[in-house]
PAMI-305971 format. One line per field, with one value per residue (C-alpha): residue in three letters; z, y, x. Coordinates in steps of 0.25 Angstrom, whole numbers, plus 5000, padded with zeros to 4 digits. Example, Ala and Ser with C-alpha at 12.3 -4.5 7.8 and 13.67 -1.06 7.14 Angstrom:
rest [ala_ser] $
c3 [5031_5029] $
c2 [4982_4996] $
c1 [5049_5055] $
END
This chain:
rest [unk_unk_unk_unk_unk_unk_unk_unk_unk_unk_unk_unk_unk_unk_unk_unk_unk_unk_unk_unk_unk_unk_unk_unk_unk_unk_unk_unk_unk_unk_unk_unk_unk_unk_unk_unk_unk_unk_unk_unk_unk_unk_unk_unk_unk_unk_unk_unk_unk_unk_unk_unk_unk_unk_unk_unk_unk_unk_unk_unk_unk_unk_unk_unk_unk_unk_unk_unk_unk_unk_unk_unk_unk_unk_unk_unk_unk_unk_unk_unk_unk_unk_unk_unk_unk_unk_unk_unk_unk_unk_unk_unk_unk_unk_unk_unk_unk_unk_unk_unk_unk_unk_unk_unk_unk_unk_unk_unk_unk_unk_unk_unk_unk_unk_unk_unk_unk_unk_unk_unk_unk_unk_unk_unk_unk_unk_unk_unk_unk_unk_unk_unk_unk_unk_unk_unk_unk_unk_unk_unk_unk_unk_unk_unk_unk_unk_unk_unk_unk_unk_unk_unk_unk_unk_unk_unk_unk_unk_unk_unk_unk_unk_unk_unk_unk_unk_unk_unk_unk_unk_unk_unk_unk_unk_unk_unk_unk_unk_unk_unk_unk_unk_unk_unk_unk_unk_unk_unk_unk_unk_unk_unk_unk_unk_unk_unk_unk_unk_unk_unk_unk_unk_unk_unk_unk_unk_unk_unk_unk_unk_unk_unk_unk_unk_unk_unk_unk_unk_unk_unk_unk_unk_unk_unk_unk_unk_unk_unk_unk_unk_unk_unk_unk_unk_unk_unk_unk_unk_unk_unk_unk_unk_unk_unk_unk_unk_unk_unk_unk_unk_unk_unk_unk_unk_unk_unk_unk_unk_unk_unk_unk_unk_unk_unk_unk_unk_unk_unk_unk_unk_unk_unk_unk_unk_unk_unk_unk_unk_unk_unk_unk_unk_unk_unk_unk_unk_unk_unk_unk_unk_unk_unk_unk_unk_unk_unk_unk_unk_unk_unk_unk_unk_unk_unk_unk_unk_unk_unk_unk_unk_unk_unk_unk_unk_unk_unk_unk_unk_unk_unk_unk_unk_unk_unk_unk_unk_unk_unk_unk_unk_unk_unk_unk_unk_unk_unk_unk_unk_unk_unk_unk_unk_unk_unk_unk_unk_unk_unk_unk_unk_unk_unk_unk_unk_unk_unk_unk_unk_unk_unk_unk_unk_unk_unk_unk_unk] $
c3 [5000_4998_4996_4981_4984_4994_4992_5004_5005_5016_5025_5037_5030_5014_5006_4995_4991_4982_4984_4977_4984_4982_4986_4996_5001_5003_5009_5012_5018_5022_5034_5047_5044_5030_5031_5030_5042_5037_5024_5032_5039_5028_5026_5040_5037_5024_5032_5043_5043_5052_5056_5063_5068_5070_5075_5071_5058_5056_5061_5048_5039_5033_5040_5034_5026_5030_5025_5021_5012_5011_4999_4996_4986_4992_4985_4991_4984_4971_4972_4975_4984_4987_5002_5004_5018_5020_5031_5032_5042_5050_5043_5042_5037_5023_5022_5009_5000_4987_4987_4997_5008_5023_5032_5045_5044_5051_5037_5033_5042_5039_5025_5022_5034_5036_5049_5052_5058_5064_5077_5086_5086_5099_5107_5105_5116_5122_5123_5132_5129_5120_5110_5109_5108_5096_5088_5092_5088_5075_5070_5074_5066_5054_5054_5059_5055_5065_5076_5073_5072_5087_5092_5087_5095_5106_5108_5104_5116_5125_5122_5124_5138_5142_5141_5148_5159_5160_5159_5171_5180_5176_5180_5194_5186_5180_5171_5166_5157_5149_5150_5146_5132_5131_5142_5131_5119_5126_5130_5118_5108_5119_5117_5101_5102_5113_5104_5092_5100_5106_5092_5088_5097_5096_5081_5082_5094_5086_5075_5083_5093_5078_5072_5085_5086_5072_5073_5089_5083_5095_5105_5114_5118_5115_5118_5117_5127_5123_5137_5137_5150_5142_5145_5162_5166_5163_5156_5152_5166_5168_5163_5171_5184_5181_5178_5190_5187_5173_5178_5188_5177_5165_5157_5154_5162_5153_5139_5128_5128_5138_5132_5132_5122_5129_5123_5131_5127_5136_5146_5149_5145_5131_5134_5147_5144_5129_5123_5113_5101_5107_5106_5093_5089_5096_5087_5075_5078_5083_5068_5059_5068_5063_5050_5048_5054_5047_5034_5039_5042_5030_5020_5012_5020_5025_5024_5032_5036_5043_5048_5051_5055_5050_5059_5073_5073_5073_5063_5067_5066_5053_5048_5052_5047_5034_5033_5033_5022_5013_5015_5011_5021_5021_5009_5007_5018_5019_5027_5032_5033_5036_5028_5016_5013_5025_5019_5004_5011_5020_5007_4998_5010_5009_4994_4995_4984_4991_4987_4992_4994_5000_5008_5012_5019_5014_5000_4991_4988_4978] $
c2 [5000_5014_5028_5035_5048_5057_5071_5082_5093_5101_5092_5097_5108_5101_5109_5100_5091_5078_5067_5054_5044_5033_5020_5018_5029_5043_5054_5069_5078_5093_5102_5100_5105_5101_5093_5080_5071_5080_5070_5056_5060_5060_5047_5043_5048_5040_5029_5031_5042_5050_5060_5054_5066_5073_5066_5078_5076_5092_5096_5089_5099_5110_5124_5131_5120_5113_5098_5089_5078_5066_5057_5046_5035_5023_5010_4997_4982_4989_4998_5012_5018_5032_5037_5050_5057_5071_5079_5091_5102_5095_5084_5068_5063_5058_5045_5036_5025_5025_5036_5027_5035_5026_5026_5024_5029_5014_5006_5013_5013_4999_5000_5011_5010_5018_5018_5030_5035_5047_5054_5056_5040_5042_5045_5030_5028_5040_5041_5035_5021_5026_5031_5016_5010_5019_5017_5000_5003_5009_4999_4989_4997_4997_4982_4977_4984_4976_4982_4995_4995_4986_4997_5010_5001_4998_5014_5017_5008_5014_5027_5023_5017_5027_5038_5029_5028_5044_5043_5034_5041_5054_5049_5042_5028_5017_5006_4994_4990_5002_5000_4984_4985_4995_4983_4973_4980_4985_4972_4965_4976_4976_4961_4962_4972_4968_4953_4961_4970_4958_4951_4965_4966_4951_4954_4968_4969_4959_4965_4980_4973_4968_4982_4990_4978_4983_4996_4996_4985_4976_4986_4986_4977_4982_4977_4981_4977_4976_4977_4977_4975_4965_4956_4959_4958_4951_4961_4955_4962_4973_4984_4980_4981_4991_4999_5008_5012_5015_5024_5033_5035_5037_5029_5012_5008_4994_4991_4989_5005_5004_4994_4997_4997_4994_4999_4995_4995_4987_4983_4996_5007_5011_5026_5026_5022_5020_5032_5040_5032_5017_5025_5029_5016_5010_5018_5015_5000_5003_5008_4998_4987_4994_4993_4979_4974_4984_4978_4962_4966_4973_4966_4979_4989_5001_5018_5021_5033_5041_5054_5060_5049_5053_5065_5056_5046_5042_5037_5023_5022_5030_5021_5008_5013_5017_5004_4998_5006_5004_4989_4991_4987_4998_5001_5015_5025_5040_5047_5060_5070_5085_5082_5078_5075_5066_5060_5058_5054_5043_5037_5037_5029_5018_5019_5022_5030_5039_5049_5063_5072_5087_5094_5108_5114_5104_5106_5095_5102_5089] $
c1 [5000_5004_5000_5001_4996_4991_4982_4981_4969_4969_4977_4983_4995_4992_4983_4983_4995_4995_5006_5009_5019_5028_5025_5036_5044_5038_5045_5039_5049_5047_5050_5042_5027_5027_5018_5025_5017_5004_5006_5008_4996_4988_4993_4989_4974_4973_4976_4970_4960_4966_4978_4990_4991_4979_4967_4958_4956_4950_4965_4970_4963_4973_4972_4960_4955_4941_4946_4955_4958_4969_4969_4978_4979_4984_4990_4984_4986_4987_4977_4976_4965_4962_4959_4954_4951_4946_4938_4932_4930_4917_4915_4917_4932_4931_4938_4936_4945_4944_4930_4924_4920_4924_4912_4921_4936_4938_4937_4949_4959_4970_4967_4979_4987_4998_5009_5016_5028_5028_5037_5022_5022_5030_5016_5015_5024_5024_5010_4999_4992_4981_4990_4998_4983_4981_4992_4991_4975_4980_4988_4979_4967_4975_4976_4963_4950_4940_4952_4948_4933_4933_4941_4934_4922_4929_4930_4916_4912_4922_4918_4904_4907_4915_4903_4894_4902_4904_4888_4889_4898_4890_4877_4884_4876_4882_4872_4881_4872_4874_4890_4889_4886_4900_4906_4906_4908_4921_4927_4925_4928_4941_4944_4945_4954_4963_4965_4967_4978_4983_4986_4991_5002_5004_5007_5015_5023_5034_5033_5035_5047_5053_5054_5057_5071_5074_5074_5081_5089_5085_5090_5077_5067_5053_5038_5024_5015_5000_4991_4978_4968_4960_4974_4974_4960_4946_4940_4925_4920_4931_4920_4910_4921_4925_4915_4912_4928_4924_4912_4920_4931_4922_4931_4932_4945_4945_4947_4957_4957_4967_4976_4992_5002_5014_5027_5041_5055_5066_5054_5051_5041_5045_5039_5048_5060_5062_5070_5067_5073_5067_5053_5055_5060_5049_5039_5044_5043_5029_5027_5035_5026_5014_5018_5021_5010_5000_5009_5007_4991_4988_4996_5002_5009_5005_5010_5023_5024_5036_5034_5046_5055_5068_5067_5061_5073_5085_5093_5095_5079_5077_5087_5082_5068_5073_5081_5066_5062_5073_5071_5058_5050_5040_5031_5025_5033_5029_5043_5042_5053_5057_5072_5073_5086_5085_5075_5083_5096_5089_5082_5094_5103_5093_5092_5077_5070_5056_5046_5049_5039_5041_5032_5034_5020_5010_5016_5023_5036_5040] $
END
């Protein structure tokens, strides 16, 4: 799979550009601001609906403007298949393959998967639990429709139960007949998707553990701990126990929303005690993880994109990146960067031919 072309209106600095790409390496350069991660994240919508920067889609609309649009041509199996998205100022996101309008954004996403690399990747670990379980929930929505409609359920249901105990606590009454129907729905919603997050980690964490000893060249030991209250305790009657708890806190103390993602290097706590160049490390492995098993999933392989890499590591890590690109392990890359005669010199070392696109204020330059 790969993208052919790509056309901007109104979105976030691009006032209307048109852009055709190779179908392996891709480079855009330009100074910070350019616009450079503007374009991957137009990628990121045409993949999967939405900013990976911005999660408010009317923030993405260029300065004065009322709308925008993204439109790309995409190359699967040998045929191509146009995506268009567009929204405008107080109404519904448009989102359609091929003229065929969506009728839930839901039926898109895994279809034209994308995995990117960017430098605020490092809120995976230096961030809470929540943003481990979504970027675990992502991948594992690209690769498993059925995961991502039980789990957009599972949230309807706790948000529903959640309100009910708030009405509870508000009115000083609780009727757990009312709170049942939510009781079941949440506990077996929350049993598909720990198994299918069980069988995930069972599948990615050697796979993860594999690319982080390449890239360390085995200088560290690393794990990833799935833990999920599902494992500890016998959850068939925890909501009903716990319910007076859940009344006076407004809020459902049990469920796979509170599962942990793990992350340790050495035995210990990786967001503790790794440095700065294991975390990165570990990010990157976290990625090139994704992306083999998004590939072994899906049976073609999906975007890369780097934004920014060149200037968020070190050399030993950009060359053992680019020694995977060179080997040709890696199908369509996007790579982002703000020098480029770093960007020339570094291809030409590993004999590698790219598309170089220059960007200067949401212009192409050439």
């Amino acid at each position: 799979m790969h993208l052919k072309n790509l056309r901007l209106l109104n979105f976030k600095n691009y006032e209307d550009v048109y852009i055709e790409f190779t179908s392996k390496i891709n480079c855009i350069v330009g100074e910070n601001g350019s616009g450079k991660t503007n374009m991957l994240d137009a990628m990121h919508y045409l993949s999967l609906t939405k900013s990976a920067i911005n999660s408010i889609d009317i923030q993405n609309i260029r300065h004065e403007s009322i709308f925008f649009t993204i439109k790309g041509t995409f190359n699967k199996s040998g045929r191509d298949h146009e995506i268009f998205c567009s929204l405008e100022k107080g109404k519904k996101k448009v989102f359609r393959q091929d003229n065929t309008e969506y009728e839930k954004l839901s039926e898109h996403i895994g279809q034209f998967p994308a995995v990117l690399i960017a430098p605020g990747d490092n809120e995976i670990i230096r961030d809470g639990n929540d943003i481990r379980r979504k970027y675990f929930d992502t991948i594992l929505a690209q690769i498993d429709h059925q995961y991502l409609l039980d789990l957009m359920d599972y949230n309807h249901n706790l948000r529903q139960r959640n309100s009910l105990l708030k009405f509870f606590r508000d009115n000083l009454s609780a009727d757990p007949d009312l709170i049942e129907p939510y009781n079941h729905n949440l506990l077996d919603l929350g049993q598909k998707i720990h198994q299918k997050r069980k069988n995930f980690a069972d599948r990615y964490f050697p796979v993860f553990e594999e690319k982080y000893a390449f890239i360390a060249e085995n200088k560290e030991k690393t794990t990833i701990s799935y833990v999920s209250q599902f494992d500890e305790i016998d959850y068939e009657n925890t909501l009903k126990t716990t319910l007076s708890h859940d009344i006076e806190a407004q809020r459902t103390s049990f469920g796979i929303h509170n599962d942990k993602w793990e992350l340790m290097i050495n035995g210990r706590r990786l967001k503790n005690f790794g440095s700065q160049g294991q975390q990165k490390t570990f990010v990157i492995a976290l990625k090139l993880a994704q992306y083999d098993i998004i590939k072994e999933e899906k049976g073609f392989a999906p975007l890369l994109l780097l934004d920014d890499i060149f200037d968020k590591l070190d050399d030993r890590r950009i060359h053992k990146l680019m020694g995977m690109v060179a080997a040709d392990y890696f199908s369509q890359i996007f790579i982002t960067d703000t020098r480029p005669e770093r960007t020339k010199s570094i291809l030409s070392s590993l004999s590698l031919e790219g598309n170089i696109v220059a960007i200067n204020d949401g212009k192409i330059i050439k």
